[in-house]
Each structure stands twice: as structure tokens, then as C-alpha cells.
C-alpha positions as CSV (number, residue, x, y, z in Angstrom):
1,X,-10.2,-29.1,-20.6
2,X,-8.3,-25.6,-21.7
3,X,-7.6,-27.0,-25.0
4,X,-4.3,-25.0,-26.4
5,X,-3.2,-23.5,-23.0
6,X,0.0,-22.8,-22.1
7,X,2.6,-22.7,-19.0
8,X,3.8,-19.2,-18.1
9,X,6.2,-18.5,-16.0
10,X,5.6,-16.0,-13.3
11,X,8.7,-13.6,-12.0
12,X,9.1,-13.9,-8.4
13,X,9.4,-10.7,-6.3
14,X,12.5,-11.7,-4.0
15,X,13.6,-9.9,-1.0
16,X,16.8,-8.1,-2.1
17,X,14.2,-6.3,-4.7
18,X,11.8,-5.4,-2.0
19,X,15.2,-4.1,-0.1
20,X,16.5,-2.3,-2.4
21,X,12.9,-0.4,-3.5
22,X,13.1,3.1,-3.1
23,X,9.7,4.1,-1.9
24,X,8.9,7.9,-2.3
25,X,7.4,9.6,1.1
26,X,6.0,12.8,0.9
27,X,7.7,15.4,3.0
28,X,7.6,15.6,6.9
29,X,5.4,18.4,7.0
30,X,3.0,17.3,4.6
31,X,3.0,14.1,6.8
32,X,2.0,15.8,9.8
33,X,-0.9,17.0,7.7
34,X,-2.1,13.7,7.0
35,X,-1.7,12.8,10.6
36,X,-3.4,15.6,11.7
37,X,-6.4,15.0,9.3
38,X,-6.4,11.1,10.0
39,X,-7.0,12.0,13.8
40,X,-9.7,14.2,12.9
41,X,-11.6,11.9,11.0
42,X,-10.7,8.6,12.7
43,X,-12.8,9.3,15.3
44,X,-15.7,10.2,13.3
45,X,-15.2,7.1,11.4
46,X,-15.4,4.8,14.9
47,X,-18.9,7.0,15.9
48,X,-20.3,6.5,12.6
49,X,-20.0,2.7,13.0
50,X,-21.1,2.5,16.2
């Protein structure tokens, strides 16, 4: 049926790598600027679907 195909084997993503991930945030006042602009839009988002 897949004539020639072959196993691979697939790495697992465990916990201790998802732990120790260092995931890169922007900083705290560039945050609040994306907050700020999520809770303007947001709204407009739930009218617009309405």
C-alpha cells in the first residue's frame, strides 16, 4: 500500500524541556501597550459579530 515506506521515529517534547524553555516577553511597558490596544479593539471585535 506505501510500497518502500519507512518508520521514523518522532522526538518527544517532555516536560523538563517545556520547564526549562526560556520564553522571551517583551518588556512591561510595551505590555501595557498591548493591553491597552487589546481592550480597545476587543470590544469592537464582540460589536462586529453581533
Amino acid at each position: 500500500m506505501l510500497g518502500g515506506a519507512e518508520t521514523v521515529t518522532i522526538n518527544q517534547v517532555t516536560q523538563d524541556m517545556i520547564e526549562n524553555y526560556m520564553v522571551p516577553l517583551p518588556p512591561i511597558e510595551e505590555q501595557q501597550r498591548i493591553v491597552e490596544r487589546l481592550d480597545t479593539l476587543l470590544p469592537l471585535c464582540d460589536t462586529l459579530m453581533e
